[in-house]
C-alpha positions in Angstrom: 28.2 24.9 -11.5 26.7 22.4 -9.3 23.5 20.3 -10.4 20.0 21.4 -8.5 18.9 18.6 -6.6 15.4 18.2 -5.7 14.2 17.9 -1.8 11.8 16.1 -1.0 8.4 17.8 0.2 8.7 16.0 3.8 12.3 16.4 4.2 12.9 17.0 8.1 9.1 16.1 8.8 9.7 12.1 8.7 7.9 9.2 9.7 5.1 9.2 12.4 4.1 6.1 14.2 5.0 3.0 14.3 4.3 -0.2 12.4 0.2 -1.9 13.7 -1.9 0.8 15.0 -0.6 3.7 12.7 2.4 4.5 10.5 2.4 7.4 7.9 5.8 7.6 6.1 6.8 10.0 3.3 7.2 8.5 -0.2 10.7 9.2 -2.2 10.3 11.2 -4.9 8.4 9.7 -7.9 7.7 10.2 -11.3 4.3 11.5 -11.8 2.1 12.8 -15.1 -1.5 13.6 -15.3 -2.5 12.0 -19.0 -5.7 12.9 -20.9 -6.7 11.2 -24.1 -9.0 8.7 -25.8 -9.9 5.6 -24.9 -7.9 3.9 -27.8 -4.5 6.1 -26.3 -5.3 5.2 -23.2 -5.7 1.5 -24.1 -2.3 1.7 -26.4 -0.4 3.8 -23.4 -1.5 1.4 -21.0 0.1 -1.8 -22.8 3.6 -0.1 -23.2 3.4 1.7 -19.5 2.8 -2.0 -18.0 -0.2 -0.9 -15.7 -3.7 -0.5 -17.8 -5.3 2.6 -18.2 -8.5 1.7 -16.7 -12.1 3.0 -18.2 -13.4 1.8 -14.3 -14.3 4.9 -12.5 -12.3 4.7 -9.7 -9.9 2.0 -10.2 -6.4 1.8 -9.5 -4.1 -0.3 -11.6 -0.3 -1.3 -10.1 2.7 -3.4 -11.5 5.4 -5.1 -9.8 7.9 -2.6 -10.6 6.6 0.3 -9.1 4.4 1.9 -11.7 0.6 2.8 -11.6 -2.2 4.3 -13.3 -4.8 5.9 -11.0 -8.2 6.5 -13.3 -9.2 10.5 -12.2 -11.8 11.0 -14.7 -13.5 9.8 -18.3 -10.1 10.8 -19.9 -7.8 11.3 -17.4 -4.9 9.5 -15.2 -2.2 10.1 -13.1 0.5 7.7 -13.8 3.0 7.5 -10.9 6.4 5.5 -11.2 9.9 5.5 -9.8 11.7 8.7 -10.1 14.0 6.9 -12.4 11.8 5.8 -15.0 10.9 9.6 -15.5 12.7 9.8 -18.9 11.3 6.3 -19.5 7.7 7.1 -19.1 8.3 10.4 -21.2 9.6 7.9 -24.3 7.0 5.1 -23.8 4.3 8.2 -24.4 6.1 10.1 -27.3 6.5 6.5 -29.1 3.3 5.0 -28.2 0.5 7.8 -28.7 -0.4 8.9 -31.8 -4.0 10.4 -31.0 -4.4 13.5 -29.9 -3.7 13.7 -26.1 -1.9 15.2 -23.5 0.6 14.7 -21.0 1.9 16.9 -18.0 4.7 16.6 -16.1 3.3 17.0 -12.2 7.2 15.1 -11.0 7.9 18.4 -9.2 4.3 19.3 -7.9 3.2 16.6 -6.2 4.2 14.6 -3.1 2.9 11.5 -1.5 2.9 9.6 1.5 1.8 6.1 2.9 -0.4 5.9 5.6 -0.6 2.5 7.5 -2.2 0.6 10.4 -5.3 -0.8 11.8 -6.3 3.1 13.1 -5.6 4.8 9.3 -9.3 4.4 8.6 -10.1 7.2 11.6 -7.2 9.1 11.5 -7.8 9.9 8.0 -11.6 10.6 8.5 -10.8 13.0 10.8 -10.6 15.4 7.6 -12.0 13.6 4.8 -15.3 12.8 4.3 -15.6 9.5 2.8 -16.8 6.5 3.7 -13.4 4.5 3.8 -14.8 1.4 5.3 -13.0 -1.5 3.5 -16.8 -2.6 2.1 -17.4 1.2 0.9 -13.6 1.9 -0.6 -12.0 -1.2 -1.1 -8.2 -2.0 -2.1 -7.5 -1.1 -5.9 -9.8 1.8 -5.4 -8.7 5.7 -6.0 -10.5 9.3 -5.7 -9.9 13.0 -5.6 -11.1 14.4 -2.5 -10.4 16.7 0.6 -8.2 16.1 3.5 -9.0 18.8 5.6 -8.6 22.0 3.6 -6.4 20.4 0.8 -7.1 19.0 -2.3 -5.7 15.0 -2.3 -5.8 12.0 -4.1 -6.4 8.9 -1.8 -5.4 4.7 -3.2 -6.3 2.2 -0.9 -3.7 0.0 -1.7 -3.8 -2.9 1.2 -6.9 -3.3 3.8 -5.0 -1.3 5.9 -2.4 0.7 3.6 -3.4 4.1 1.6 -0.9 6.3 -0.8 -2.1 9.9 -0.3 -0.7 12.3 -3.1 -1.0 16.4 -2.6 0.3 19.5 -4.0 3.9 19.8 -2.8 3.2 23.5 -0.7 0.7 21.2 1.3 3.6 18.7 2.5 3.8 20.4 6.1 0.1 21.1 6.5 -0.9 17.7 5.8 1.8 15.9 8.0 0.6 18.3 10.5 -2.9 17.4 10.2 -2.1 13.6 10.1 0.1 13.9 13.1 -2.8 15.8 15.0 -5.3 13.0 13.8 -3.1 10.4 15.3 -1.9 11.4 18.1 -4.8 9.0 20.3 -3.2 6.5 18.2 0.7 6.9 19.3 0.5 6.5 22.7 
């Protein structure tokens, strides 16, 4: 019997844009869990994950090798890494944390993509309502919120560079909306 194989969300939606004015391009398929625990996990997780587990509402920590910790509450975090440091992540947790705490598998859930350009700022205002001037949301930051009618979280990672991660089912509505948004932009 053959092996299931995971698609990604955006498969046959691609890439919209071009590299300046506005680029949104679906991420690969990533390794992501929503952790809740103390401060003292967190601060224990954090050292053996490689990206700190930030008590800074808000804040967005990255490494070099792909892995992140996006602070999403008092006692929550979504860690995101490549897809093949999924088993890795899993063993770093079950070895590290010894309080009480939790840790859920969203790998298969969620989906992401990168949205870049000098015009990202507007298209994605077009359906969320922050403030995502550079002074109001700057780079390292990270927040639920809304993009249009769908729950997302939103990193600024660059001045002009955000990762946007949603439910999987919401892949084709949100590159529809995005694709809408920019349009102005393409031409």
């Amino acid at each position: 019997m053959a092996e299931a194989q995971r698609i990604a969300a955006f498969a046959g939606l691609g890439s919209i844009g071009r590299t300046g004015r506005f680029l949104m391009e679906p991420l690969p398929n990533l390794a992501r869990f929503i952790f809740r625990g103390s401060e003292a996990a967190a601060h224990d997780l954090g050292l053996a994950f490689g990206a700190d587990l930030s008590r800074e509402p808000l804040k967005a920590n990255a490494t070099a090798d792909g892995r992140a910790a996006l602070w999403l509450g008092p006692d929550e975090w979504l860690l995101i890494g490549p897809e093949a440091d999924h088993a890795a992540i899993l063993g770093i947790v079950a070895a590290t944390v010894i309080e009480p705490s939790s840790l859920v598998d969203i790998s298969h859930r969620n989906t992401g993509i990168l949205l870049s350009g000098s015009r990202v700022e507007p298209v994605l205002n077009a359906g969320c309502p922050l403030d995502l001037d550079v002074s109001a949301f700057p780079v390292g930051m990270s927040t639920r919120t809304v993009l249009a009618k769908v729950e997302i979280v939103l990193w600024r990672k660059a001045a002009s560079t955000f990762h946007l991660e949603c439910g999987r089912s919401f892949a084709p509505y949100v590159h529809g909306f995005v694709a809408e948004a920019a349009r102005e932009f393409l031409g």
